[in-house]
VEXMI-563542 format. One line per field, with one value per residue: residue number from 1; residue in one letter; y, z, x of N, C-alpha, C in turn. Coordinates in nm, 4 decimals. Example, Ala and Ser with C-alpha at 12.3 -4.5 7.8 and 13.67 -1.06 7.14 Angstrom:
num <- [1_2];
residuo <- [A_S];
n_py <- [-0.5690_-0.2250];
n_pz <- [0.7800_0.7080];
n_px <- [1.3190_1.2850];
ca_py <- [-0.4500_-0.1060];
ca_pz <- [0.7800_0.7140];
ca_px <- [1.2300_1.3670];
c_py <- [-0.3300_0.0030];
c_pz <- [0.7800_0.7870];
c_px <- [1.3200_1.2900];
REM end
This chain:
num <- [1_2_3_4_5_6_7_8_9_10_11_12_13_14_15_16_17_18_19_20_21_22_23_24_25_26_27_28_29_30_31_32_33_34_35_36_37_38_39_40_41_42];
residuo <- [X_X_X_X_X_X_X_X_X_X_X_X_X_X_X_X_X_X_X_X_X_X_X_X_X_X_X_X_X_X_X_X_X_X_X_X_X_X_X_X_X_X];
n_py <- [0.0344_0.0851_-0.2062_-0.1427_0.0948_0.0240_-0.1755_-0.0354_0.0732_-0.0723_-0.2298_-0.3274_-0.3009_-0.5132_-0.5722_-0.7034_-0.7057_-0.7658_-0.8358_-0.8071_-0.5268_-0.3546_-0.3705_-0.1651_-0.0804_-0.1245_0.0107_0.2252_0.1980_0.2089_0.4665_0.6195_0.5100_0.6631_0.9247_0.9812_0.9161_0.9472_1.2979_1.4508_1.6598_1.7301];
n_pz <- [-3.0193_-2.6522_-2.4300_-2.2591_-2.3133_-2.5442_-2.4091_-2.2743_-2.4707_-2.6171_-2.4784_-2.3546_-2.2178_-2.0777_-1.9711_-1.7721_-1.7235_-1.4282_-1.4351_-1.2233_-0.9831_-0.7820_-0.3796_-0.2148_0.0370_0.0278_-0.1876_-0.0544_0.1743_-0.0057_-0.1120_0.1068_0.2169_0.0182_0.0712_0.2536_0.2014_0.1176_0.0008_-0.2422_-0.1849_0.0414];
n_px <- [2.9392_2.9180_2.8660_2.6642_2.5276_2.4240_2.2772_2.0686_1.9307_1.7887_1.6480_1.2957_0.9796_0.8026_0.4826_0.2571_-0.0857_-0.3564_-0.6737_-0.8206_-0.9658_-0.7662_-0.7925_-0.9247_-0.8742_-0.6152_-0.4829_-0.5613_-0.3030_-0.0860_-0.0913_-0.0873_0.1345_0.3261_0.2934_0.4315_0.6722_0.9895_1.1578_1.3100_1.3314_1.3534];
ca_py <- [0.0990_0.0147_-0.2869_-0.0927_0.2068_-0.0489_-0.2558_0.0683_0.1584_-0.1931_-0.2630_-0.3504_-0.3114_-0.5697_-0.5774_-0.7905_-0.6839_-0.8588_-0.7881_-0.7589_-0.4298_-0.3209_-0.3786_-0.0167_-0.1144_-0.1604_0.1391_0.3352_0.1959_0.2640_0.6009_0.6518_0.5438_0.7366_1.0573_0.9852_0.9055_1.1008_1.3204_1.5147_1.8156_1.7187];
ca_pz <- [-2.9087_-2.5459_-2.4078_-2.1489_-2.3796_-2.5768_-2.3658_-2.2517_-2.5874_-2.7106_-2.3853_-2.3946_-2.1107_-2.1441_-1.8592_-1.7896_-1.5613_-1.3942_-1.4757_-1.1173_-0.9383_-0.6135_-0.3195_-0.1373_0.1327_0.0099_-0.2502_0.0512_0.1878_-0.0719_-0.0604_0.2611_0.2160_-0.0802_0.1512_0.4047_0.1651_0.1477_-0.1752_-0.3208_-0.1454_0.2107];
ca_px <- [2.8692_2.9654_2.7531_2.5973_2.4589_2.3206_2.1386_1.9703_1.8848_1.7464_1.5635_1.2026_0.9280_0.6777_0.3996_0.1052_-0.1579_-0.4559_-0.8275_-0.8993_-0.9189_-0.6872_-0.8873_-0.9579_-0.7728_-0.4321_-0.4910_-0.5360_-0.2140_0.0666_-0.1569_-0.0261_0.3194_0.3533_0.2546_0.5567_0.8163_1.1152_1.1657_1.4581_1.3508_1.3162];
c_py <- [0.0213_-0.0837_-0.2100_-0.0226_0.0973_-0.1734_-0.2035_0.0635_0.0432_-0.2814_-0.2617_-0.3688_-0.3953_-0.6166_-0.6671_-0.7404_-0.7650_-0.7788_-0.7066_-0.6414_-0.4503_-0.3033_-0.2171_-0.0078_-0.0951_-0.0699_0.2333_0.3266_0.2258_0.4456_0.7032_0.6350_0.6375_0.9168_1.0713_0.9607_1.0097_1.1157_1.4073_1.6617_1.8456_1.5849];
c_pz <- [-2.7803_-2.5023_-2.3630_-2.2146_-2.4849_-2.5643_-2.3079_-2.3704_-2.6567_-2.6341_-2.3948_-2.2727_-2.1445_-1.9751_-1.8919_-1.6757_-1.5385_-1.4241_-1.3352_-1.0591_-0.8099_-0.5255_-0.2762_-0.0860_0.1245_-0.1032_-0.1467_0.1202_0.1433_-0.0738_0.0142_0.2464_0.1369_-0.0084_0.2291_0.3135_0.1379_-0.0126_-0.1652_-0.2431_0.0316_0.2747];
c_px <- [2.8995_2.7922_2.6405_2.4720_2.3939_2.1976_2.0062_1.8964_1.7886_1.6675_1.3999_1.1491_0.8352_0.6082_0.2890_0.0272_-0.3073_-0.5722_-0.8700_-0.8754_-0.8307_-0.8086_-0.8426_-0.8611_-0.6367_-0.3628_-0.4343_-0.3682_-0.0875_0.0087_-0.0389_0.0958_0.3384_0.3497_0.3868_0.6916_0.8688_1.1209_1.3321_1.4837_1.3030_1.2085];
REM end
């Protein structure tokens, strides 16, 4: 199998996340970017 296709295939996501919540604030902010970014369809 070529390297590539199998480092896809054998790849592993491993996350950690914090206890604490997102302050409001900075929720609200990716929010907001997330509103203005550019998509696929304009």
């Amino acid at each position: 199998m070529n390297d590539t296709l199998k480092t896809l295939v054998e790849r592993r996501s491993c996350r950690s996340y914090k206890p604490d919540p997102i302050p409001a604030e900075i929720l609200e902010q990716i929010l907001e970017a997330g509103t203005y970014a550019a998509t696929g369809m304009g």
